[in-house]
C-alpha angles and dihedrals in degrees: 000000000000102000118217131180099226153249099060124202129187133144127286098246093063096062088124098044119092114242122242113208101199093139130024120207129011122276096219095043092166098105099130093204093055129091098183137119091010097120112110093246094050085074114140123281146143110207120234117268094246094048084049085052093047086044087053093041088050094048090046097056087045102038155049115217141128093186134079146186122198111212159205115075110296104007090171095079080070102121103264089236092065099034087061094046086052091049091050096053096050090056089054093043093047124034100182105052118136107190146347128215141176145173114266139166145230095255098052089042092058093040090048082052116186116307097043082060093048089057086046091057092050094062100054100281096146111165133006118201112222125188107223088162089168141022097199105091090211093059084043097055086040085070102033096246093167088218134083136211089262094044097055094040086059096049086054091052088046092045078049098049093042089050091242107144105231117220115194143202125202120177125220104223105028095116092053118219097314105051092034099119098033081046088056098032101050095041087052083053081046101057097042095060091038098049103187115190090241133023125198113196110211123197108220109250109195106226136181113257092034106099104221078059080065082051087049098058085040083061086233088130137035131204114230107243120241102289097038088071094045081060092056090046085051086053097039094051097043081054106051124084116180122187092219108334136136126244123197136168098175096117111124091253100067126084087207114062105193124162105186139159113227135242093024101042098047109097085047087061098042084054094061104046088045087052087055105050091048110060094022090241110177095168088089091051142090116262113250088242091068082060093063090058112106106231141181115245 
């Protein structure tokens, strides 16, 4: 039996992919809006290199897959040396494996540098998930995201460079009421000057054991109302410009769902927010139950 410290998380998009659990926790771990990996026994950790073989034999005798995805929250702090040896040792145990992914952060991206990541590509390294979640450097410093606009701009440039595909995450609500329009319109300037190959709009769900949920209950943040968010997703959207890119704000969280490919579907897009906000028309949108769903992202 495959033993995992849990919860997991992974994106949605890699329901189908068999989770490698070659970390557990996340190394940063200061994020103010997150309330994962808290628990006492999410504590950080990278596993040894023999117990992430045994974890790999015993998922090839029980299981079919040729995708992976490496957790726990930012697997590419893993030291490059073991993370190629991982990599390694997933190619020969599994011959038909298409492609490998993981989350990762700003940080990570900028210490591996090009050509690790270029190492890391070649063997099968296909995709890394990065949470942006703002591109106003104020609303970033207010949750202790540890990156700034320019920073992030520079590991997608590096991901781009190294041929690794970026997939990355922005979240409606992070600023709060006050910093509501720079937080949209500066994420939208972000991801323009970023262009990652996909985008994943979050909407921000306030849970116990994150700190900004203590803010919260201070009343020292508030969270923007409905259509308030769809109003960061309409500035966000009028201010991205991707040069082929997907956009999707189908996550659980969002009252919104969108899937769009960016530049042509934009103005589609752009049609139907603006419908909405102007009639108030909440037939189109997600109950607020769904919203109460924990979910993995």
């Amino acid at each position: 039996m495959i033993d995992y410290t849990l919860p997991i998380f992974r994106p949605p998009s890699e329901a189908k992919s068999f989770i490698l659990q070659a970390s557990i926790g996340c190394s940063y771990n200061k994020c103010t809006y997150c309330a994962m990996y808290r628990r006492e026994n999410q504590k950080f950790r990278i596993r040894p290199i023999e117990e992430i073989k045994t974890i790999i034999d015993e998922a090839v005798k029980r299981y079919e897959f040729k995708r992976v995805f490496i957790s726990d929250g930012n697997a590419l702090v893993i030291p490059q040396d073991r993370l190629v040896r991982v990599l390694e040792y997933l190619n020969q145990k599994c011959p038909n494996l298409e492609r490998v992914t993981m989350y990762a952060n700003v940080g990570d991206v900028l210490r591996k540098g090009v050509e690790n990541l270029k190492i890391l590509r070649e063997l099968g390294l296909h995709m890394v998930y990065i949470g942006f979640e703002s591109g106003d450097d104020v609303v970033l410093k207010r949750i202790k995201k540890g990156a700034s606009y320019r920073e992030a701009v520079e590991a997608s440039r590096i991901l781009k460079e190294a041929g690794i595909k970026n997939s990355v995450m922005v979240l409606l609500g992070i600023g709060g009421k006050d910093r509501s329009l720079e937080h949209a319109l500066k994420t939208g300037h972000l991801l323009t000057d970023a262009d990652p190959d996909y985008v994943g709009v979050l909407s921000l769900q306030i849970r116990p054991g994150a700190p900004i949920y203590q803010e919260w209950i201070e009343g020292k943040f508030e969270l923007p109302d409905k259509f308030q968010m769809i109003k960061e997703l309409e500035i966000i959207v009028e201010n991205t410009h991707l040069t082929n890119g997907f956009f999707f704000s189908n996550h659980i969280s969002n009252y919104l769902p969108l899937k769009a490919r960016f530049p042509e579907d934009k103005e589609k897009v752009l049609e139907e927010i603006r419908k909405i906000l102007k009639y108030r028309d909440e037939s189109r949108l997600r109950p607020e139950f769904y919203r109460d769903v924990v979910n993995q992202y």
